[in-house]
LOSEVO-205206 format. One record per residue (C-alpha): x, y, z; residue in one letter. Coordinates in steps of 0.1 Angstrom, whole numbers, plus 2048, in hexadecimal, padded with zeros to 3 digits. Layout:
REM residues N
XYZa...
//
This chain:
REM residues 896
BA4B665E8xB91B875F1xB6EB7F601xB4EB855E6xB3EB9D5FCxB57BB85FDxB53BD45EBxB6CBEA5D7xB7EC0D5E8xB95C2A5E3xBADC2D5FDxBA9C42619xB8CC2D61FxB7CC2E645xB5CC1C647xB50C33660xB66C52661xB49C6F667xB50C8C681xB32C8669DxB22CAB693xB00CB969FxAE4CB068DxADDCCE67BxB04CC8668xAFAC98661xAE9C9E644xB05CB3631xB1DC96631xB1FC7461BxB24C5E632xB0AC4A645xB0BC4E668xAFEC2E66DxB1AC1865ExB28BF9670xB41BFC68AxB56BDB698xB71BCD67FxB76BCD65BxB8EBBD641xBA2BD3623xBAFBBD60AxBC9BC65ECxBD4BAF5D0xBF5BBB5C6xBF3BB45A0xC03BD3597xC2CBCC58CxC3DBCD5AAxC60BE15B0xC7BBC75B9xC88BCB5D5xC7EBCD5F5xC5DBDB5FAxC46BEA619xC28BFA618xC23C1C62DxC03C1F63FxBFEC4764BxBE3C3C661xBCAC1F66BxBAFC20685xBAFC14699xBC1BF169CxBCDBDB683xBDABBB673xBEFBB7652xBF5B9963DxC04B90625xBF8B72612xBECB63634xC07B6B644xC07B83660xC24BA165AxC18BBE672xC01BC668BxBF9BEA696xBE9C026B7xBE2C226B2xBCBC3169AxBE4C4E68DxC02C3A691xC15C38672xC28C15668xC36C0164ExC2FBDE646xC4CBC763AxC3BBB461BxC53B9661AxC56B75609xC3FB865ECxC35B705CBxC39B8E5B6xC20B7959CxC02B8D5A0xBF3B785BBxBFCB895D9xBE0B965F0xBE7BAF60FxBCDBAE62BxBC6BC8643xBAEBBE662xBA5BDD676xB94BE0692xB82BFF697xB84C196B6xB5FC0F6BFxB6BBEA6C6xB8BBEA6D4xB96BD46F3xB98BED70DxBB2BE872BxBABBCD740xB9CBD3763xBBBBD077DxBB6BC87A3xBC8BE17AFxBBEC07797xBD1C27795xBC3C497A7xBB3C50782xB9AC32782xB89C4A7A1xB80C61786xB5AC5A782xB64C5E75BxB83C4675DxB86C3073AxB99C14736xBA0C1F710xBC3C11705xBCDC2F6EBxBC7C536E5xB9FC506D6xB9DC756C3xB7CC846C2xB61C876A4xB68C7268CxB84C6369BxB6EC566BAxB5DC3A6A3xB76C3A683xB7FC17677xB94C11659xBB4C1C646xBAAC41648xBCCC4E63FxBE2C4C61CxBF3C2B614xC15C26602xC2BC0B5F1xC4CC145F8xC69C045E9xC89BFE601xCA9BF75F1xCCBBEB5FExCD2C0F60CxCB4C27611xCACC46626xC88C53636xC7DC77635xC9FC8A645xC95C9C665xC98CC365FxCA2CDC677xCA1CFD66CxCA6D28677xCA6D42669xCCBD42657xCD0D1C651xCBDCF9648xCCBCDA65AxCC4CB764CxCCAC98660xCC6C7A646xCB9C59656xCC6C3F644xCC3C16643xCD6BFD635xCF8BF9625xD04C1D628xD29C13616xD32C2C5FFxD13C3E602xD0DC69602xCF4C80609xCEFC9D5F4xCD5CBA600xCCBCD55E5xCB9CED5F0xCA4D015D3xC91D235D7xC6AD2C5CCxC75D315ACxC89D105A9xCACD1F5AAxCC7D0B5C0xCD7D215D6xCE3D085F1xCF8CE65EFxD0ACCE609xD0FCAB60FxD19C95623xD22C7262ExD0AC56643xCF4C69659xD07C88667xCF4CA6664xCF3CBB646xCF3CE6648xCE6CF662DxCEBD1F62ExCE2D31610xCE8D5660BxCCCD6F61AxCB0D55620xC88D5C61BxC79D5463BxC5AD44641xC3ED5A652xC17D59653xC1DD7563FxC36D6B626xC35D45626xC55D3D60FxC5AD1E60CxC7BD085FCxC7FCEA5F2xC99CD15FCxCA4CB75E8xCB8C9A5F9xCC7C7F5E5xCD7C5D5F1xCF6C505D8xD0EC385D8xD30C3A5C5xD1EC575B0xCFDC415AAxCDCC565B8xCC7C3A5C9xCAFC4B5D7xCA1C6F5D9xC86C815F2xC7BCA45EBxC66CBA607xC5FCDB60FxC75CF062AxC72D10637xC8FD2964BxC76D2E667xC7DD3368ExC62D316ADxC6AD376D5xC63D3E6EFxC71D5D704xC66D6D727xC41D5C723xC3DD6B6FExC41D556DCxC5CD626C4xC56D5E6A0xC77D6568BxC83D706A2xC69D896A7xC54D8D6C8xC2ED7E6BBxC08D7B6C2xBFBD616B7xBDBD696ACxBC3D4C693xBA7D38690xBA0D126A2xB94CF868ExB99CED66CxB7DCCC662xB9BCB965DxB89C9666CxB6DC9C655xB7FCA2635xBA2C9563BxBAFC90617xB9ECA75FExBB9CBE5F2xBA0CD55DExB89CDB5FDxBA8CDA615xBBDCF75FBxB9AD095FFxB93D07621xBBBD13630xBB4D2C613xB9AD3A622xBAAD3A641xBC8D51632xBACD69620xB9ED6C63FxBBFD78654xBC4D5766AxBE8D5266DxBE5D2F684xBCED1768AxBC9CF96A3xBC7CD6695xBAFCCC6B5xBACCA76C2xBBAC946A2xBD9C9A68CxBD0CA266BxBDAC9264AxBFAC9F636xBE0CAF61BxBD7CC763BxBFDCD4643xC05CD2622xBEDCF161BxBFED0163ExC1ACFE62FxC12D10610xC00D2761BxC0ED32637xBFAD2A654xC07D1E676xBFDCFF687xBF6CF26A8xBF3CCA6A4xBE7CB66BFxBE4C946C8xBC6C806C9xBC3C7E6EDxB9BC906F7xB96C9071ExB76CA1718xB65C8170FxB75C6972DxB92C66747xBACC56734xBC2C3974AxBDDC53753xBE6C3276CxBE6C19755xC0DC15743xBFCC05727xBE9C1E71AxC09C37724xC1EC2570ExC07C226F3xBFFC4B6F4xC24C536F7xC2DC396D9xC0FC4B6C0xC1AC6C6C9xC40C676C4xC33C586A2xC1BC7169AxC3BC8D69BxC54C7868AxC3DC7766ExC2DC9D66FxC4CCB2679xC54CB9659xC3DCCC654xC4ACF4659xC25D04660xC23CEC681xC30D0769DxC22CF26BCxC1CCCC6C5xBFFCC66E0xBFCCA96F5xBD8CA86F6xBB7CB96FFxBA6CC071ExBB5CA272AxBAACA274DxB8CCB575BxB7ECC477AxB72C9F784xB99C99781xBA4CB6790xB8FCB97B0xB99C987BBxBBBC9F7BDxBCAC8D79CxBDACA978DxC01CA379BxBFBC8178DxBF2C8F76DxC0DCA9764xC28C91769xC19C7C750xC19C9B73BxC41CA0747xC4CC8073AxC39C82718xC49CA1715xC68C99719xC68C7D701xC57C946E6xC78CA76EDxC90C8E6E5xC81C8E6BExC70CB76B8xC7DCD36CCxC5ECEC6C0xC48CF56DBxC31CDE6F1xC0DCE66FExC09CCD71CxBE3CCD71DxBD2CDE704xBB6CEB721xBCECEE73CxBBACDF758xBCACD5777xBEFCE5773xBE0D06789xBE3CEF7A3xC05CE07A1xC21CF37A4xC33CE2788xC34CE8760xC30CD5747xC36CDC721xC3FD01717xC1ED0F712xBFED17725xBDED12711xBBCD18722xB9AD13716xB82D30724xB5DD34713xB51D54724xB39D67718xB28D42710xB2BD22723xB2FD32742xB3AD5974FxB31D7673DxB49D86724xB52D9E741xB5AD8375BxB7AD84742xB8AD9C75AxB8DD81777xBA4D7175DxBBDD88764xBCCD7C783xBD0D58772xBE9D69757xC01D82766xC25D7C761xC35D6B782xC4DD5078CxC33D3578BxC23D3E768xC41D41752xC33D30733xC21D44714xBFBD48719xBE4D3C6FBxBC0D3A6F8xBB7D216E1xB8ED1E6EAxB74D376ECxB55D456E1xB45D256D4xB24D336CDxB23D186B1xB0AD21696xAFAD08679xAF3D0D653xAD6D2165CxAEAD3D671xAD7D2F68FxAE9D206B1xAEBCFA6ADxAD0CEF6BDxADFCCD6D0xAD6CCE6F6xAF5CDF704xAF1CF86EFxACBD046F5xAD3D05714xAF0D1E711xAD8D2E6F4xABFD36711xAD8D47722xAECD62705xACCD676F4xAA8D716FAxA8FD536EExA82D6D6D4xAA0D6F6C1xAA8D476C6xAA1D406A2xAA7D6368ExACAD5867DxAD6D7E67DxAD4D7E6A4xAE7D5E6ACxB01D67692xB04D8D6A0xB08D816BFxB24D676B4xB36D7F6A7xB34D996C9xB40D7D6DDxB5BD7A6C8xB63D9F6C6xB62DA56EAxB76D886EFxB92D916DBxB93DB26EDxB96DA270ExBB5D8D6FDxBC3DAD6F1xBBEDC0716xBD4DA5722xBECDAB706xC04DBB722xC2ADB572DxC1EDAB74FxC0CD91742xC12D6E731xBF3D73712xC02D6C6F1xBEBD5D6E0xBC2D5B6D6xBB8D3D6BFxB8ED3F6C1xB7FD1F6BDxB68D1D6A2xB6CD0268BxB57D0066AxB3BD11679xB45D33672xB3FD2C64DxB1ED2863AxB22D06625xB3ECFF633xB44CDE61DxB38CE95FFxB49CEE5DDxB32D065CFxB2FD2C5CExB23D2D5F0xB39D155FFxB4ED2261ExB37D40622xB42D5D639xB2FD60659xB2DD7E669xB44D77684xB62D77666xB5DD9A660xB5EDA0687xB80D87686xB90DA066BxB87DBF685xB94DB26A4xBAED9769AxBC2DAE684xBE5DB168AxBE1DD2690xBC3DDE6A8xBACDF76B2xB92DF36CFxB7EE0A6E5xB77DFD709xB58E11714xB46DFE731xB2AE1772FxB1CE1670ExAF9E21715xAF7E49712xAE2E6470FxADAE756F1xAEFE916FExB0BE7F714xB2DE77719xB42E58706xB58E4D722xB75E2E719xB9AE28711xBA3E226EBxBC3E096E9xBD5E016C9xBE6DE36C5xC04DDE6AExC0ADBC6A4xC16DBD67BxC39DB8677xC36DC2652xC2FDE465ExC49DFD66DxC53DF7695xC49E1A6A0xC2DE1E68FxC1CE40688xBF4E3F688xBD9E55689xBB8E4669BxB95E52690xB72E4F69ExB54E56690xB2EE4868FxB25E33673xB17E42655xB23E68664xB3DE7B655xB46E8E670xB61E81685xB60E826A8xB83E7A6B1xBA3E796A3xBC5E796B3xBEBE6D6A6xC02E586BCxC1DE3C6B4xC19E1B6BFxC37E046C3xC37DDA6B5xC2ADC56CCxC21DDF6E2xC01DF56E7xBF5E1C6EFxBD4E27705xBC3E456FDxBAAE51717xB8CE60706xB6FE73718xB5DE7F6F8xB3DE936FAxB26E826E2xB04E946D8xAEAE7B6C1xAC8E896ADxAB5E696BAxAB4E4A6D1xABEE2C6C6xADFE176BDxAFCE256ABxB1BE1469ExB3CE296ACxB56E20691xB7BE1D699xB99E21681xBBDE2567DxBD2E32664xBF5E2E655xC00E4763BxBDBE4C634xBD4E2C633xBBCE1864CxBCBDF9658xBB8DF0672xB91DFA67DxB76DEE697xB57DF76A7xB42DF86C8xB1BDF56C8xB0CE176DDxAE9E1A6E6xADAE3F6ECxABBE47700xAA4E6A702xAAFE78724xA8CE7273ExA75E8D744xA65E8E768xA3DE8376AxA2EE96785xA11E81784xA26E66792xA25E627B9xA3CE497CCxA4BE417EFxA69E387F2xA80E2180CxAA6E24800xABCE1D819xAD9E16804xAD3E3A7EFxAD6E2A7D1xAB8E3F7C4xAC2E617C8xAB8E747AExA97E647A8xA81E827B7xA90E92797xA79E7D781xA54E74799xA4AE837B4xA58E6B7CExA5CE6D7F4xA7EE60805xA78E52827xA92E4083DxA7CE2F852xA63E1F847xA4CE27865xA4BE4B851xA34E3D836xA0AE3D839xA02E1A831x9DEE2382Fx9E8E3680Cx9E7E197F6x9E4E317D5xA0BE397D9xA24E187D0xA3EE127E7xA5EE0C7DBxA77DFA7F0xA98E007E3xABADEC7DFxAC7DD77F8xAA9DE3812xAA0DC281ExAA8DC4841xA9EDC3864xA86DDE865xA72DD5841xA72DB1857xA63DC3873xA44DD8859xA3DDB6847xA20DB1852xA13DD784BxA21DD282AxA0EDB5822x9EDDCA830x9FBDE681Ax9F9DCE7F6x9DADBA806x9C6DD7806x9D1DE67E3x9F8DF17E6xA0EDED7D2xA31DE47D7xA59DE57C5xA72DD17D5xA93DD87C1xAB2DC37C2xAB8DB17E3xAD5D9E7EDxAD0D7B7F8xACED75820xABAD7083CxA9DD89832xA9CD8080ExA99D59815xA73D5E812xA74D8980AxA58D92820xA46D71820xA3AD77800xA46D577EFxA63D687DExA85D5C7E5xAA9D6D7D8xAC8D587D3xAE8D587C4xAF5D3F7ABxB1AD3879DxB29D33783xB31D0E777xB55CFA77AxB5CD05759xB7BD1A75ExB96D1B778xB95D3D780xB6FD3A780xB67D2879BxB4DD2F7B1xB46D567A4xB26D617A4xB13D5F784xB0FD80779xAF3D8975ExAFEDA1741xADADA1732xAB3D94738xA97D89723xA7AD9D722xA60D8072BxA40D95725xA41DB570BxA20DC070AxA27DC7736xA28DEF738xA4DDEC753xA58DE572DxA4BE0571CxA62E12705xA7ADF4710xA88DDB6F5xA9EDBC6F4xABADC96F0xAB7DE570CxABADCC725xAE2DBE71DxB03DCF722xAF4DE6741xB11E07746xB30E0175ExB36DD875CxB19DC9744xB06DBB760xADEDBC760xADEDA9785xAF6D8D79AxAD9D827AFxAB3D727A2xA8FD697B1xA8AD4A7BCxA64D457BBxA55D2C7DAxA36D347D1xA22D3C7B1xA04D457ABx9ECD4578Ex9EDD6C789xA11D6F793xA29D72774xA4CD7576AxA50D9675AxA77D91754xA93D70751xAB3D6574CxABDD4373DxAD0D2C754xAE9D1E73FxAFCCFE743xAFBCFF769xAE4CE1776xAE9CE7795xAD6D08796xAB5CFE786xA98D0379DxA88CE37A8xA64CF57A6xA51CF378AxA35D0B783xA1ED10762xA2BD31760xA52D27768xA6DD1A750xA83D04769xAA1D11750xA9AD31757xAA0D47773xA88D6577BxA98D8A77AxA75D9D784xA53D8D78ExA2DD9E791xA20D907ACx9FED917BBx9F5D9A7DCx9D1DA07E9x9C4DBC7D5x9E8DC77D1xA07DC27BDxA2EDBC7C7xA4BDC07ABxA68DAD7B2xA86DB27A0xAA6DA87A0xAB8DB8782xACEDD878FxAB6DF578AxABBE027ACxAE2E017ACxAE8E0D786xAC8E2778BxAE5E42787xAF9E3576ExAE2E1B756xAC8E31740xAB1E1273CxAB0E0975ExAA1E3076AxA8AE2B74ExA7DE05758xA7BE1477DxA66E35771xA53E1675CxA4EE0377CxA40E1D78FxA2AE28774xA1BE0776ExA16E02795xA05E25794x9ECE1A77Ax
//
């Protein structure tokens, strides 16, 4: 009998299947987050007319453990929440009485592995969990209940599964599996064209492969995604008893000298990571929509991250042409799994070899991926990395023995830098600069990591970047992790103006990608860039009205700098005079095998808005290949402000691929002769200053008159030394009585430890142990908030002057470290700290955000005033028109 209290469902039916999203994403879905976790009981009377026969029933998925019985009777038992398995249903009434029973045990309340006396290297890991099977991520961290399709399947005397297909680009081979009495039996394959027309037929006997070669085949590409079908029929003496019809495709991937080969074809991969498939797993509408998208939008693979998706999922991939990257529920990220521990080996390898016997049909899945981020720097620093990559040799192996399509180890690639082995074919990295951690310049340290050499022989993909995750309002989510990061891209006066976070999602993005495509080089291993964004690169993203799966900006940035054929400008100096020089390289990138190989172009350049074009050359780029064009333009503006410099290229008059790059222009200073300074610059950083105030160079500083305190004293870059030691004391008279003081960018030593006792300290800080080839750089600053306006050093200074300064981006690699603080003392300028802990300052003061760290601080002392700032005015005074103007602004206000 089925139990009163339970309650009637459609299957798929999880009780608590939700992905764990931010708060600002709960309320958009229908489930409660709230619903019971532990164990719960499915129950089918099977009053339906049952085939004869015997019968099974299919189950594509149950999470996350389970029971099945059969009129009390126990028939299967089942570990592993994506495994797919058959129950036996024997010794059936076949009157209408029969009741199936599933008990399943969600991930939430699993047994984990018992304790053991004696624990592998991994239970050092201070995350080490004693999980028995791969636990997924999202919604497949707390999902309980038969969350995948479910089938009655009828098994006759002599049957056969879904044949395993091989295929290339000239022929399809079948392998039939077959059971039972296979006397007398044939296999037939017909294979039938998109428009239904048979133009391939062979048989064959048992289970000996079966070739099917028809005449001038379609191949599948993102491109042209032509799919067949193959029909395979199982007879006996001329009697069809049972037929299985699936899509194929005449489609070839590999891997040659570090670069993938589609068709063929030498290929960068270029997509998008993400797809919800854990939130909506079986809607074919939404998912038909959603890969649609996708396809509008020029991504030509995607990443099925943390959790195998449903069939409905690949089924679209299929169609529609997108490539596929499916990975296995393994998550490091959220614990240490028991690397040590056979059982949960065994129980990993068994899901996985499952998981690809029941997916790799599917002709849009290009790669197969262990896991993700499976072991961490905690991992990795204490030495378990050899450990782990021979786990990741011997599931790779065994993956072998049943797919021979490329293997991604670790997606995340921790720890194999350190072991001079290989495992799987394929290097993916996660990197978020330009977010998390380094600044989108820092991208050049990268380099080294990816060059072509004996020891890095496998293909290069980045699969996760950018990650400037915004909500349904356009802002940043708002969860702690990333406020924090928040603090650090963007000035708090922008933190909740939706055109800001989104414009600043899509630059990451853009000067991501152009960093990917720098790379793009024979000497090194790049060949692909997947950005991570997920859902949250579309308003409404579950919605089924006219504004569901919105564009956010950053698409229209994907369709610039993704395209398979590219355009950029790399221009490290894009702040300029009115009246200047434009200074870069333009590259152009040919990626479209639909176009010719040699490829004739003509590149144009010209502002946005003008008609007038500024530059315009023609050159032929080769496939997979790329040209660099010097440029060294002079550029003449009516007025100051930011301009848009537009990029394009043009085939047979027609533009097939465009860009831009964001320039700012600034009025060229005039000298104020009513400005007086002295001035100690050892380093000579400020020549050229005496051009704009009348200003007095000294080398020593025993050349100054103290007793003038009407003239500010600026002490110049990287002065702290033994002689300003030596006159601290007269420069403390000197403010004490009414002088004022500059002290420019200092580097951190002895004298700066407490810059001339004055309470002001300068220290470096590093980046975090995000990266591998990260570690332990110096965080570098590419902008800085503007903490007080209304302050005259900010005169004619916005925002947005102070990001992206000329020659590397940087605005200062060194900041203020206040030990004392008074009442009148204030922070003039800051810069977020980020996710680095670590580098908070344990001082807390009224006028002090401990996530913050100060750039340039007024400070008080005696009737006088001292400046101190760190941002780079001193050493880009030549170069960097907004740092002249803040210095002519600093002396001005100190002259006041």
């Amino acid at each position: 009998m089925i139990p009163k209290p339970a309650v009637l469902v459609n299957l798929p039916y999880g009780w608590n299947d939700i992905e764990n999203v931010p708060s600002e994403y709960q309320d958009m879905y229908p489930v409660m987050l709230d619903e019971p976790n532990g164990i719960g009981w499915y129950f089918k009377v099977l009053s339906e007319p049952l085939p004869q026969g015997p019968l099974s029933m299919k189950f594509e998925g149950i999470s996350a453990s389970c029971q099945v019985w059969l009129n009390g009777k126990l028939v299967k038992t089942n570990l592993g929440a994506y495994t797919p398995f058959e129950a036996l249903l024997t010794n059936l009434r076949r009157d209408g009485s029969d009741i199936l029973a599933v008990k399943v045990t969600d991930k939430t309340s699993l047994e984990l592995l018992p304790e053991i006396e004696n624990p592998g290297p991994f239970s050092k890991s201070r995350r080490y969990k004693r999980w028995p099977i791969p636990m997924g991520t999202g919604a497949s961290l707390i999902a309980g209940g038969i969350w995948r399709d479910v089938w009655l399947v009828q098994r006759r005397v002599s049957w056969m599964q879904t044949p395993d297909i091989s295929s290339s680009l000239t022929k399809i081979q079948v392998s039939p599996i077959l059971h039972g009495d296979l006397s007398n039996t044939e296999v037939i394959c017909e294979l039938f064209d998109a428009d239904g027309k048979k133009v391939a037929e062979s048989a064959g006997k048992e289970q000996n492969p079966i070739v099917l070669r028809p005449k001038n085949p379609n191949p599948w590409h993102p491109g042209t995604p032509y799919l067949y079908k193959l029909r395979t029929s199982l007879s006996r003496s001329g009697e069809t008893l049972q037929v299985i019809e699936q899509p194929v495709a005449f489609f070839d991937i590999s891997i040659r000298n570090s670069e993938f080969y589609i068709n063929q074809v030498p290929y960068f991969l270029r997509g998008q990571n993400g797809p919800p498939h854990t939130i909506v797993p079986q809607d074919r509408e939404y998912i038909r929509s959603y890969i649609g998208k996708l396809k509008e939008l020029g991504v030509e693979i995607t990443r099925f991250h943390t959790a195998p998706p449903t069939h409905a999922w690949l089924d679209e991939c299929d169609r529609q042409g997108i490539m596929v990257i499916l990975e296995s529920a393994i998550y490091g990220s959220i614990g240490c799994y028991p690397f040590d521990r056979e059982e949960f080996l065994e129980n990993a390898e068994k899901e996985m070899l499952a998981v690809v016997a029941e997916y790799k049909r599917h002709p849009s899945i290009v790669m197969w991926c262990l896991g993700n981020e499976m072991i961490v720097s905690s991992e990795r620093d204490i030495g378990l990395a050899p450990q782990f990559i021979a786990v990741m040799q011997r599931w790779s192996s065994a993956l072998r023995q049943i797919d021979d399509r490329p293997i991604v180890a670790n997606s995340g690639g921790d720890g194999t830098e350190f072991v001079h082995q290989i495992a799987g074919d394929v290097d993916d990295r996660h990197q978020y600069g330009g977010w998390y951690v380094e600044t989108l310049r820092d991208l050049r340290n990268l380099e080294p990591y990816v060059r072509k050499n004996d020891m890095l022989p496998q293909p290069y993909v980045n699969v996760e970047s950018v990650a400037a995750y915004t909500g349904p309002d356009g802002r940043f989510l708002q969860d702690y992790r990333q406020r924090r990061v928040t603090a650090q891209r963007l000035a708090p006066l922008f933190h909740n103006s939706p055109q800001r976070c989104l414009s600043l999602q899509a630059f990451i993005l853009k000067e991501y990608a152009e960093a990917m495509w720098r790379f793009r080089r024979d000497d090194t291993t790049v060949s692909g860039y997947i950005p991570f964004g997920q859902y949250t690169w579309f308003f409404d993203p579950f919605g089924n009205g006219k504004t569901a799966l919105g564009e956010k900006p950053i698409w229209k940035m994907y369709r610039k700098v993704m395209a398979p054929v590219h355009i950029q400008l790399e221009c490290w100096s894009r702040h300029l005079y009115t009246d200047d020089t434009l200074q870069g390289t333009v590259r152009v990138f040919h990626e479209n095998v639909l176009l010719p190989r040699a490829l004739p172009i003509t590149i144009q350049m010209k502002f946005k808005g003008a008609e007038t074009v500024i530059f315009e050359t023609k050159t032929t780029v080769k496939y997979h290949d790329s040209v660099e064009i010097p440029v060294k333009l002079p550029v003449s503006v009516r007025s100051a402000g930011k301009k848009e410099l537009e990029l394009k290229v043009f085939y047979n008059g027609v533009c097939i691929a465009e860009n831009e790059i964001g320039l700012r222009f600034y009025e060229p200073p005039e000298k104020d002769e009513q400005l007086r300074v002295n001035v100690y610059d050892p380093a000579g950083l400020l020549d050229g200053l005496e051009k704009l105030v009348d200003c007095r160079f000294v080398k020593e500083l025993s050349a100054i008159d103290f007793s003038d305190v009407n003239v500010p004293l600026v002490l110049g870059p990287f002065s702290a030394d033994r002689e300003l030691v030596d006159y601290k004391q007269t420069l403390a008279d000197f403010c004490r009585r009414g002088g004022r003081l500059i002290i420019l960018e200092q580097n951190p030593d002895k004298y700066t430890e407490d810059l001339l006792d004055m309470g002001i300290k300068v220290q470096r800080q590093t980046t975090p142990y995000w990266s591998p080839w990260a570690r332990n750089l110096v965080r570098h600053s590419d902008r800085a908030d503007i903490v007080i306006p209304e302050h005259p050093v900010f005169q004619g200074i916005e925002q947005d002057d102070l990001e992206w300064w000329n020659e590397d981006t940087f605005l200062a690699n060194a900041y203020l470290f206040p030990l004392k603080f008074g009442e009148d003392d204030f922070v003039l300028s800051h810069i977020g700290n980020g996710l680095a802990k670590t580098e908070l300052m344990p001082v807390e003061h009224p006028q002090l955000d401990v996530s913050y760290s100060p750039l340039m601080i007024e400070k008080r002392a005696g009737k006088g005033k001292v400046l101190f700032c760190q941002l780079l005015i001193g050493s880009k005074f030549a170069t960097e028109p907004v740092a002249k103007k803040m210095l002519l602004n600093m002396i001005k206000s100190l002259s006041e």
